[in-house]
C-alpha positions as CSV (number, residue, x, y, z in Angstrom):
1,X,40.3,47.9,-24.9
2,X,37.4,49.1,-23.2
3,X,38.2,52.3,-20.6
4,X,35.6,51.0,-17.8
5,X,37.3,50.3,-14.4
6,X,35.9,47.0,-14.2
7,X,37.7,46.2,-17.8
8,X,41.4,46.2,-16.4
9,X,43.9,44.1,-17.9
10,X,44.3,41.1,-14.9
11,X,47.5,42.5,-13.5
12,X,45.4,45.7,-12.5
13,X,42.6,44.0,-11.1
14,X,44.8,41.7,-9.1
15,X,46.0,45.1,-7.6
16,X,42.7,46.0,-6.5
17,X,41.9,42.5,-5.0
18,X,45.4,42.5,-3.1
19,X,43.8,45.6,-1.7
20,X,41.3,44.8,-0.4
21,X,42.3,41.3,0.6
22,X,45.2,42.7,2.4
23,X,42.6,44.4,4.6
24,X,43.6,48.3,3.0
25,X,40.1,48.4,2.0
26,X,39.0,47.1,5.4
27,X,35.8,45.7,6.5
28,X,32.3,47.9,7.0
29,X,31.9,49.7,10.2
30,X,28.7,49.0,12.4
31,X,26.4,51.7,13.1
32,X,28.0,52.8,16.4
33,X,31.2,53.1,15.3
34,X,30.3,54.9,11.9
35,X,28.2,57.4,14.6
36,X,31.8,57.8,16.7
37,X,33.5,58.2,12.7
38,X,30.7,61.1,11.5
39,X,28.5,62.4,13.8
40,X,25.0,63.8,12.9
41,X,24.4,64.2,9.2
42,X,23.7,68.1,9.3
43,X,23.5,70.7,12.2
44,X,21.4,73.0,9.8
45,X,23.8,75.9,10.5
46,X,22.6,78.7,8.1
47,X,19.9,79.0,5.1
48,X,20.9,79.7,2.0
49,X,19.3,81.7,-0.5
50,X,17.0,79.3,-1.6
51,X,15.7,78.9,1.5
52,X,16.9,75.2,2.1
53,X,19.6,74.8,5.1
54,X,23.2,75.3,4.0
55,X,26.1,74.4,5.9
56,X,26.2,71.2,8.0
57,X,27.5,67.9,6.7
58,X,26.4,65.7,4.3
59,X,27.4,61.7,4.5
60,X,27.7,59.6,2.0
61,X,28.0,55.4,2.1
62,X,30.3,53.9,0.4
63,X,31.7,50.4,-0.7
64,X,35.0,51.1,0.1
65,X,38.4,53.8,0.3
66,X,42.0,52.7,-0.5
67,X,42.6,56.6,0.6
68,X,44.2,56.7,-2.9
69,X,42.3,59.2,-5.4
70,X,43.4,59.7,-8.5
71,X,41.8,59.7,-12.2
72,X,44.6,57.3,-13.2
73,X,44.1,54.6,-11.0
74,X,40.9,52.7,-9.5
75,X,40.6,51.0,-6.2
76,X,37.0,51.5,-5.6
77,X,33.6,53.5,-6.6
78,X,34.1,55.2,-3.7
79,X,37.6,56.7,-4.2
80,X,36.5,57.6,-7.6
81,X,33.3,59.4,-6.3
82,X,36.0,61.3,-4.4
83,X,37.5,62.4,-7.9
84,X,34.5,63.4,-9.3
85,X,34.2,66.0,-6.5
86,X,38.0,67.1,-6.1
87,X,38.3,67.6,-9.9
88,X,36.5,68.4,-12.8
89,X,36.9,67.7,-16.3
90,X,37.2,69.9,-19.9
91,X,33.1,68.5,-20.6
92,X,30.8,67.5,-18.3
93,X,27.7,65.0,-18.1
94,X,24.9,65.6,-15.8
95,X,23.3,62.4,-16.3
96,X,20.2,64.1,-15.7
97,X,20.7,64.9,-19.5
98,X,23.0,62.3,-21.7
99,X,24.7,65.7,-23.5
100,X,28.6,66.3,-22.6
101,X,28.2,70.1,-21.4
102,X,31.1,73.0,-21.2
103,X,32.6,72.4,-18.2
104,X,36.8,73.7,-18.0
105,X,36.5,74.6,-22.0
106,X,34.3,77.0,-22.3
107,X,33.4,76.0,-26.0
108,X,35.2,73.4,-28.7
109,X,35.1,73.3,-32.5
110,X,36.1,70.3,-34.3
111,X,37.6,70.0,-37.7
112,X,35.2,68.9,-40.4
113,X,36.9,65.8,-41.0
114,X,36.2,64.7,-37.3
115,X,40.5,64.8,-36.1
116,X,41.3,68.3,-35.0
117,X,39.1,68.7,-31.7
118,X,40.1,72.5,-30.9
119,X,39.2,73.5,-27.0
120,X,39.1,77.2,-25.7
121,X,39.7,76.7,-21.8
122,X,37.4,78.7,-19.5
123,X,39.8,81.5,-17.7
124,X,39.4,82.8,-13.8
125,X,39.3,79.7,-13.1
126,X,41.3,78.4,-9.5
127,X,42.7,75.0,-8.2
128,X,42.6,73.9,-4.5
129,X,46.5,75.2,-3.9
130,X,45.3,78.5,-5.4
131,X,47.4,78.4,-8.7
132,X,45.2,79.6,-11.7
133,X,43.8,76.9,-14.6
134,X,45.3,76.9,-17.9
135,X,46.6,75.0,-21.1
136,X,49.2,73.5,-18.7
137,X,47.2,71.8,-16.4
138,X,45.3,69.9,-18.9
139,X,48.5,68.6,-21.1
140,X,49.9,67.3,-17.7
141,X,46.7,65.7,-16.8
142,X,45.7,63.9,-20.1
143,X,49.1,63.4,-21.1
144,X,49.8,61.3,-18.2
145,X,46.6,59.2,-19.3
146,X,48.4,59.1,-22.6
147,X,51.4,57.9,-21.6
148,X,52.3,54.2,-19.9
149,X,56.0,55.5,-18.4
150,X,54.7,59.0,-17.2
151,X,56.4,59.7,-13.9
152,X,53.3,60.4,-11.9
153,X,51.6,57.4,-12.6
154,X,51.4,55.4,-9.5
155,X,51.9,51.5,-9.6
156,X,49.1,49.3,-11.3
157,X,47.8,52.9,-12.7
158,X,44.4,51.7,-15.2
159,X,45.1,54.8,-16.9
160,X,41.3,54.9,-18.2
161,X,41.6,57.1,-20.8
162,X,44.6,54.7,-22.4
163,X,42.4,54.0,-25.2
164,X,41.6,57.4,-26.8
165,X,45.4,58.3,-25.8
166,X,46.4,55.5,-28.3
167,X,44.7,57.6,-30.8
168,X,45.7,60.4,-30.5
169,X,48.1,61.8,-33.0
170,X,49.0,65.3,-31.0
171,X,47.9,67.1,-27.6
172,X,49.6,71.0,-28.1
173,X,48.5,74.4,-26.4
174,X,49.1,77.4,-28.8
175,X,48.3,79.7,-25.6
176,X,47.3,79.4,-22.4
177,X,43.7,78.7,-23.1
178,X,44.0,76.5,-26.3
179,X,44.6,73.2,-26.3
180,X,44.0,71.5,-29.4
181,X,44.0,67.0,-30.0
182,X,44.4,65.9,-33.4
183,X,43.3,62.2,-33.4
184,X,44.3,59.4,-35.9
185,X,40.8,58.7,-37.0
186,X,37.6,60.0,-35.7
187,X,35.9,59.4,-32.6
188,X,32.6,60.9,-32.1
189,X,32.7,59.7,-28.9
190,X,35.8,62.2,-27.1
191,X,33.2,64.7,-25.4
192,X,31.5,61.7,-23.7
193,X,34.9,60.4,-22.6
194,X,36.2,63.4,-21.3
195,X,33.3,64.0,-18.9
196,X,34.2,60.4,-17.4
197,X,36.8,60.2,-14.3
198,X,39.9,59.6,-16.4
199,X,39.4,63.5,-18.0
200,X,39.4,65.1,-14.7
201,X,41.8,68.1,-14.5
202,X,44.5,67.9,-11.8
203,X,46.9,70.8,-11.1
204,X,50.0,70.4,-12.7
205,X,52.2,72.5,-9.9
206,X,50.7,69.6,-7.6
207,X,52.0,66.8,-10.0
208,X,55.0,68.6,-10.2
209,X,55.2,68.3,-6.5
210,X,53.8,64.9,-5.4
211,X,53.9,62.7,-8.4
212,X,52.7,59.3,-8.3
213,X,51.3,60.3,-4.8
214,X,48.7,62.6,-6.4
215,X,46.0,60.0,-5.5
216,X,47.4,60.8,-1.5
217,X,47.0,65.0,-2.3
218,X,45.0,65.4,-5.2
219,X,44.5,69.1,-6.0
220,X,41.7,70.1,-8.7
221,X,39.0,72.8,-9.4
222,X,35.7,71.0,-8.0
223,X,33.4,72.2,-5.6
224,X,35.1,70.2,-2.8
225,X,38.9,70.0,-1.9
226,X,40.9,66.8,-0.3
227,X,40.8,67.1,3.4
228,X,42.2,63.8,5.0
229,X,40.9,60.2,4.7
230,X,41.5,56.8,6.4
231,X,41.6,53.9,4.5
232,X,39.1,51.4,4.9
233,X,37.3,53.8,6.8
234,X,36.1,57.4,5.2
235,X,37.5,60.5,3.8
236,X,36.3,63.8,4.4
237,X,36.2,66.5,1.9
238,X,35.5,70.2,2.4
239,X,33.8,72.7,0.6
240,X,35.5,74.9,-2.1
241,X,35.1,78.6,-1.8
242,X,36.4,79.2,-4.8
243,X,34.1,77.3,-7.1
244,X,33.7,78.1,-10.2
245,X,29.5,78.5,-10.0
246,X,29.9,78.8,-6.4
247,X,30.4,77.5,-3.3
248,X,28.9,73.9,-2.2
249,X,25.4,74.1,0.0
250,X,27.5,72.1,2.9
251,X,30.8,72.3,4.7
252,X,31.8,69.0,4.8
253,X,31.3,66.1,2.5
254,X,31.9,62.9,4.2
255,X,32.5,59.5,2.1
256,X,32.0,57.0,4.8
257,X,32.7,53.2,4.2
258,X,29.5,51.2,4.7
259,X,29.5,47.3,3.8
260,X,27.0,45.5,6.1
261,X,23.8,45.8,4.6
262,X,22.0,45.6,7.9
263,X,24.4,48.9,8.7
264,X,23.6,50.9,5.8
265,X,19.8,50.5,6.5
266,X,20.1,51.3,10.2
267,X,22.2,54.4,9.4
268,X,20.1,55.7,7.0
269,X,16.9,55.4,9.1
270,X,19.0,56.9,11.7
271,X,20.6,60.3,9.8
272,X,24.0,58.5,10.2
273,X,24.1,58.5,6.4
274,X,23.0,61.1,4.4
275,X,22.7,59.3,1.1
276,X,24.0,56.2,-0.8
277,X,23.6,54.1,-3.8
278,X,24.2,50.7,-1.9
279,X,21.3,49.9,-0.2
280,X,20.4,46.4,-0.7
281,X,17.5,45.8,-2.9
282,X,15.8,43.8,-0.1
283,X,15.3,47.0,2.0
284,X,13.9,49.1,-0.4
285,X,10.0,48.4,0.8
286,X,10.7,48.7,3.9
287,X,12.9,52.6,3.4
288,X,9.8,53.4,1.2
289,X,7.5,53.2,4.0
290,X,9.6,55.2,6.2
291,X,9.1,58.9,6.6
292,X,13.2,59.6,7.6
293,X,14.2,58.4,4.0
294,X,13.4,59.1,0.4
295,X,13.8,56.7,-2.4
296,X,14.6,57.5,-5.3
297,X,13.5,56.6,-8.7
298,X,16.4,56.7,-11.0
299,X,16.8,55.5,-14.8
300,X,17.4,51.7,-15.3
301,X,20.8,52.4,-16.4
302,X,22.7,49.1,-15.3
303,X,23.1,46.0,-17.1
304,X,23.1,42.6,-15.2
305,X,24.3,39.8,-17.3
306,X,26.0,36.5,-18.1
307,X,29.1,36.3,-19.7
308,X,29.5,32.5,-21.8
309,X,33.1,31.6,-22.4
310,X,32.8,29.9,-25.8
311,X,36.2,28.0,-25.2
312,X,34.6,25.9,-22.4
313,X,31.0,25.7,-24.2
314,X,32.3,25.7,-27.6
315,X,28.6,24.8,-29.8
316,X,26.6,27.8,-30.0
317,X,23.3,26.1,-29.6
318,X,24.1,25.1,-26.0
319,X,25.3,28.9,-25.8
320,X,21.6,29.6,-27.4
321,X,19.9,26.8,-25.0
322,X,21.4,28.6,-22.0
323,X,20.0,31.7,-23.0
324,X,16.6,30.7,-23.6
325,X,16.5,29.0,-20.4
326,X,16.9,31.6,-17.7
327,X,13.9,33.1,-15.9
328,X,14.3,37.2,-16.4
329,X,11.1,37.8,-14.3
330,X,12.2,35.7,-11.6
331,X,15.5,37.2,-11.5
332,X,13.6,40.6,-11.3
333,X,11.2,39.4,-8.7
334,X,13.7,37.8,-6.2
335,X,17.3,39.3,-6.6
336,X,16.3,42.8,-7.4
337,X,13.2,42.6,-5.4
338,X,11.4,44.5,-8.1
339,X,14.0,47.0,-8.8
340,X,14.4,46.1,-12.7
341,X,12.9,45.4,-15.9
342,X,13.4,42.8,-18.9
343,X,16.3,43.7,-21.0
344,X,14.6,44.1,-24.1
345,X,17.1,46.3,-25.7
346,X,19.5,43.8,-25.1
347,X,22.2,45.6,-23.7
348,X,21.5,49.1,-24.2
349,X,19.0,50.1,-21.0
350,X,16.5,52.5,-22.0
351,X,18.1,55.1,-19.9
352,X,20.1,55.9,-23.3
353,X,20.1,56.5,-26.8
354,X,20.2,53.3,-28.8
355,X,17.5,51.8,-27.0
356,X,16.0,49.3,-28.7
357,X,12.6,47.1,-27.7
358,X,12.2,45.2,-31.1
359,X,15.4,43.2,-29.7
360,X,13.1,41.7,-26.6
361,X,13.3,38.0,-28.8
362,X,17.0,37.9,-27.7
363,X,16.4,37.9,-24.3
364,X,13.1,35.6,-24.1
365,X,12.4,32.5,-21.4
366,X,11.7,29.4,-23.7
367,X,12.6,26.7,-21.6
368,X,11.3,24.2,-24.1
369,X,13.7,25.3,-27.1
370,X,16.4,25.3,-24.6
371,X,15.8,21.5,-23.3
372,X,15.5,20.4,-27.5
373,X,18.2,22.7,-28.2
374,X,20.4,21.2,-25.4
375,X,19.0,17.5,-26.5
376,X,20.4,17.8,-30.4
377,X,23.6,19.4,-29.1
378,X,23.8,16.0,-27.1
379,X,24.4,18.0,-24.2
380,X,22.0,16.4,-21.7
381,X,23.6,15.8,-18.3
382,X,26.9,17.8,-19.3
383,X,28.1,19.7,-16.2
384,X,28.6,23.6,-16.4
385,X,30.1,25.7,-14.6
386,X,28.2,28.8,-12.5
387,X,30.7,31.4,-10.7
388,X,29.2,35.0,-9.1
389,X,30.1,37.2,-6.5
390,X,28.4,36.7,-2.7
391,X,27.5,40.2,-2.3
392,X,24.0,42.1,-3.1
393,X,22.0,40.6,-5.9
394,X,24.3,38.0,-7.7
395,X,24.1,35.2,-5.0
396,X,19.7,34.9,-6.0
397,X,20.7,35.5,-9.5
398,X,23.0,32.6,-9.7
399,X,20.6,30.5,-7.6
400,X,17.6,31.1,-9.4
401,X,20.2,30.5,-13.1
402,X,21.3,27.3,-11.8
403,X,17.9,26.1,-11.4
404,X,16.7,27.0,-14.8
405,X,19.4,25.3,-16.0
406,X,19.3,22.0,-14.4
407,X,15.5,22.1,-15.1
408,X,16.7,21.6,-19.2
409,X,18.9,19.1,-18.2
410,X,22.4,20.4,-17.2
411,X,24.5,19.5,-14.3
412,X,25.3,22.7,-12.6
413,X,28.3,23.2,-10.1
414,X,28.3,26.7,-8.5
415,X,31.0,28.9,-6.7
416,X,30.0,32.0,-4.5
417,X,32.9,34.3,-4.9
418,X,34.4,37.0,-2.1
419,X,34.0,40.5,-4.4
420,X,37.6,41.4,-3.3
421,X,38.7,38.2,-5.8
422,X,36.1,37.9,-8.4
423,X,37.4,40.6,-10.6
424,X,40.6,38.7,-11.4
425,X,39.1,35.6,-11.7
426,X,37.1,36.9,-14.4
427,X,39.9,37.8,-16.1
428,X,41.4,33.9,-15.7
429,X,40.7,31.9,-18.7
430,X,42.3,29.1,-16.8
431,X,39.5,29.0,-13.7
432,X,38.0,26.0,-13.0
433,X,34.9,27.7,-12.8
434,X,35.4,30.3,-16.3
435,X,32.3,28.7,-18.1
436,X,29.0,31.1,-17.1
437,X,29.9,34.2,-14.9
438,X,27.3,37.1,-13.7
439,X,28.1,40.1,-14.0
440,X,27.2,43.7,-14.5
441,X,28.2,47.0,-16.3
442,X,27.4,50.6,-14.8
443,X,26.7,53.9,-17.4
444,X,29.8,55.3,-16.1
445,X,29.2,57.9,-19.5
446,X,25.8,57.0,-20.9
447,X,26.6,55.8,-24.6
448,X,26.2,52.8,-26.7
449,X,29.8,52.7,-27.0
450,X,30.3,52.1,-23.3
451,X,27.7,49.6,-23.2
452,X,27.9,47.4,-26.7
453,X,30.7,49.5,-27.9
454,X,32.9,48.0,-24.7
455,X,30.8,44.4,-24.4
456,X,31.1,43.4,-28.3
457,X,35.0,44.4,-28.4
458,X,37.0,41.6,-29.7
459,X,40.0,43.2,-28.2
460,X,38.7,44.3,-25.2
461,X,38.1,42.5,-21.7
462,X,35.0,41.0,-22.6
463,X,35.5,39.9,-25.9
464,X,39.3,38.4,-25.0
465,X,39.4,37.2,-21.5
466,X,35.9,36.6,-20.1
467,X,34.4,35.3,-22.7
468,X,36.7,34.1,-25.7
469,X,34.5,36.0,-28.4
470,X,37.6,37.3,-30.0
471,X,38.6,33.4,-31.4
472,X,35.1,33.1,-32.9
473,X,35.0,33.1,-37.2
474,X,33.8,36.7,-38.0
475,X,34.4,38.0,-34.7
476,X,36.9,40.4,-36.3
477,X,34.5,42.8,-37.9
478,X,32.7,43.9,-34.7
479,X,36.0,46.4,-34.6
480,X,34.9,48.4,-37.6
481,X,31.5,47.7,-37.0
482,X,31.4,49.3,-33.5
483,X,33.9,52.4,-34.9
484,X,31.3,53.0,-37.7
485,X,28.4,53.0,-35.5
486,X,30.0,55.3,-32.6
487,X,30.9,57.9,-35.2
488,X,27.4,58.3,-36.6
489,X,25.1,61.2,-35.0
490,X,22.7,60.3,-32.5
491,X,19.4,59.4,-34.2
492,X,17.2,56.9,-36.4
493,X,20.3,55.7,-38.6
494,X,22.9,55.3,-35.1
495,X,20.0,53.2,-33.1
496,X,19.5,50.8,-36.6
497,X,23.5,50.3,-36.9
498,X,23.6,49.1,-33.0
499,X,20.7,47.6,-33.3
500,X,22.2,45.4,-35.9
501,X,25.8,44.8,-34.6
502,X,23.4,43.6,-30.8
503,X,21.5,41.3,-33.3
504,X,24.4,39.7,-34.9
505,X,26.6,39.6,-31.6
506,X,23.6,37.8,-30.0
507,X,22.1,35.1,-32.7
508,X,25.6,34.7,-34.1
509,X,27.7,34.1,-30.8
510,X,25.8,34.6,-27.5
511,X,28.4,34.9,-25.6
512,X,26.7,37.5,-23.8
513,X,23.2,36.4,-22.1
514,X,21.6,39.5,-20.5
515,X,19.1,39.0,-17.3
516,X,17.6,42.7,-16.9
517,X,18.1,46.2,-16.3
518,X,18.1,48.0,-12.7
519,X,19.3,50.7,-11.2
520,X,21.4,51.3,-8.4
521,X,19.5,52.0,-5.4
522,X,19.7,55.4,-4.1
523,X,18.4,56.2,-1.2
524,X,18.5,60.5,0.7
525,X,18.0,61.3,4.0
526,X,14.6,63.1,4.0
527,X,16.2,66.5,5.0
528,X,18.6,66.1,1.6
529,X,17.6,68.1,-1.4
530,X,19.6,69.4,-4.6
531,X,21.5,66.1,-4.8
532,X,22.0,65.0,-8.6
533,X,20.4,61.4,-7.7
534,X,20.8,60.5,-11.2
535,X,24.6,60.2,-11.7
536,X,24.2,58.9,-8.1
537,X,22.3,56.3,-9.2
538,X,25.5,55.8,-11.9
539,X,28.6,55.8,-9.2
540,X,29.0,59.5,-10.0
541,X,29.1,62.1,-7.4
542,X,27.9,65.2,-8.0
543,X,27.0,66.7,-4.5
544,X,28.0,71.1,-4.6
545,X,24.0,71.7,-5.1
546,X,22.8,69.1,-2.2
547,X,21.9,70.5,1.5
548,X,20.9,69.2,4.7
């Protein structure tokens, strides 16, 4: 099964919606009372050496906080862009490069046969409660990853490094500052996957002490340490003294939930927010032209996309007719406002290796092969089924996909769908409207695997639930297909094997009709500098070099 938040079996992602539809999430705040909640985004204290202002606070929007942080268990980006600055993990991905880096292991060999992945720990280094990192902490934190019935895991925990744990043979620590895994078979992506939010490195005298309420006092060695935080509302984190390469530019770090769009653009104009990746595409002219903000260009790393349940349309060339018949440029133009580009790697973005052009034929508008496809098929006037979410850019998507579709001669019925539900619907076979679905997958580590790798899993939430490729004739092999092509080097010979499994998966089954790339929207005050925008522009936080 695929690790990505978004890819929980249904029982987890019905936890997240009771969350949020319970009101735990809460609603967004307007711009007065998110003013009353953080005060001014910097007072510009001191300068640090670079000569930017240090100090000061630094705010960030939000979609939403449970209050509950902890690498086992997702509520919401925002409580996982908490993780990402409480704790930090054995590698480490920039995403301004794609390379896993030394992060809490200083180095790592691995055995020649690709199973024994041998990690020497970095030493001096400190939690939060002041106890010192070692072998320890990082067999409590991955083993509870590992393992379904570990005693800190909280309820409805996505554990998202379950997958790798199932493969792994052995997790020992000779010493202190060994820790050596010895896998089953080889995975070429472990690196990657420990740099993501399930790796992170918690204190184990602090799991010791609060158990499954780790995500309520999560202790790690990042630049910033847990403060307090209100759910539905913020949390505030402060800066680490201690850090490892040295103490954060600011003093306070403030995750502030933001949900009205009108509220997030407002607030930025304002210095209310210091940064956030939500703004809504519609805005982004008018925060250009504004001398208080700075937009920022980030990689199109983002796939937008509709998932086809082939047990509701069951002949492939009305899967195929479908395809051909939605408008990519329009999509672009009017529900990303410009923020996007054709997907013509199919669905690896060309913010990552594997990228692909010579697979633009699998995403082209041909509305004329659609409406003959449609007509052999004997599909003309069949009624389909259209389901999105009703918040940012999905609502125009799956306006501007019914209408391509009715123009080749479908009947299509549409449901708008709240965001706090959608997730478990996806995951219903049984919904009334589980024929076409938008949808979208983030670069959470920036691999083919967690794009096609995750997407073109029989086993995994796309292929079973959402879209039913797993009961197709063939469908089988993808499995070995996908481990072969993961454990080859990146290069020439890596980019032809995805490039064939995309090929196949598309012509073959098209269960999976992409509509572009984009990128999240970030958007700085025009006082911020340092911040890593790029793993912004990903849902990753990475904020101990940003000032204001």
């Amino acid at each position: 099964m695929s690790d990505d938040p978004r890819n929980l079996p249904q029982n987890l992602i019905t936890r997240r919606a009771m969350l949020r539809g319970t009101g735990l999430l809460g609603l967004g705040f307007g711009a007065s009372s998110l003013l009353a909640a953080c005060g001014v985004a910097s007072d510009g204290s001191e300068d640090g050496d670079d000569g930017t202002s240090s100090g000061g606070t630094l705010t960030l929007g939000i979609d939403a906080t449970s209050a509950v942080h902890d690498p086992a268990f997702y509520t919401s980006l925002g409580d996982w862009m908490a993780v990402d600055c409480i704790c930090r993990g054995l590698t480490f991905i920039s995403f301004e490069t794609n390379e896993p880096q030394a992060d809490l292991a200083e180095s790592w060999e691995i055995s020649d046969d690709g199973l024994t992945y041998t990690f020497t720990l970095r030493q001096g280094v400190t939690f939060h409660d002041g106890t010192t990192f070692t072998s320890a902490d990082v067999l409590a934190s991955l083993g509870r990853q590992f393992n379904e019935d570990d005693p800190t895991l909280p309820e409805g925990s996505s554990r998202p490094l379950r997958s790798l744990g199932a493969n792994v043979a052995s997790l020992d620590a000779p010493d202190e500052y060994t820790v050596v895994m010895v896998l089953n078979s080889p995975d070429a992506t472990v690196l990657n996957r420990l740099s993501d939010i399930g790796g992170r490195i918690i204190s184990s005298a602090a799991l010791a002490e609060y158990g499954a309420d780790i995500g309520k006092n999560l202790v790690g060695t990042g630049p910033f340490q847990f403060s307090s935080a209100t759910a539905g509302q913020q949390v505030v984190l402060t800066a680490f003294e201690d850090y490892r390469t040295g103490r954060p530019k600011v003093d306070r770090l403030v995750m502030q939930q933001v949900q009205d769009p009108s509220t997030i653009v407002s607030s930025l104009l304002s210095g209310d927010l210091s940064a956030t990746q939500f703004a809504p595409y519609s805005a982004i002219e008018q925060l250009k032209a504004d001398d208080a903000v700075t937009f920022h260009e980030t990689p199109y790393s983002f796939d937008a996309m509709m998932m086809i349940d082939a047990r509701r349309i069951p002949e492939l060339e009305v899967r195929q007719a479908i395809n051909l018949a939605i408008d990519r440029e329009a999509i672009i133009a009017q529900a990303f406002f410009g923020i996007g580009a054709p997907p013509d790697g199919y669905t690896i973005p060309p913010s990552q290796d594997g990228y692909d052009p010579s697979l633009a034929d699998l995403s082209r508008f041909d509305p004329d092969e659609a409406r003959r496809l449609i007509e052999s098929a004997g599909a003309t006037g069949r009624q389909v089924a259209l389901m999105a979410a009703s918040d940012s850019w999905h609502p125009r998507a799956a306006q501007i996909v019914a209408q391509n579709l009715t123009d080749i001669g479908l009947t299509v019925v549409s449901d708008s769908v709240d965001p706090a539900t959608y997730f478990s619907r996806l995951l219903d076979p049984d919904d009334e409207f589980h024929e076409l679905m938008i949808w979208e997958r983030n670069s959470y580590i920036p691999d083919p695997d967690n794009m096609i790798g995750a997407m073109g899993l029989p086993s995994g939430v796309y292929g079973d639930f959402t879209s039913g490729f797993n009961t197709l004739p063939g469908s089988e092999a993808f499995a070995d297909d996908l481990a072969a092509a993961k454990n080859l080097p990146n290069g020439d010979e890596r980019t032809a094997a995805y490039t064939d499994i995309q090929r196949r998966f598309a012509e073959q089954y098209m269960v999976l009709s992409m509509l572009c790339y984009s990128a999240n929207p970030v958007v700085t005050g025009a006082n911020v500098e340092g911040a890593n925008v790029a793993a912004l522009g990903n849902h990753r936080c990475f904020m101990e070099n940003a000032s204001v």
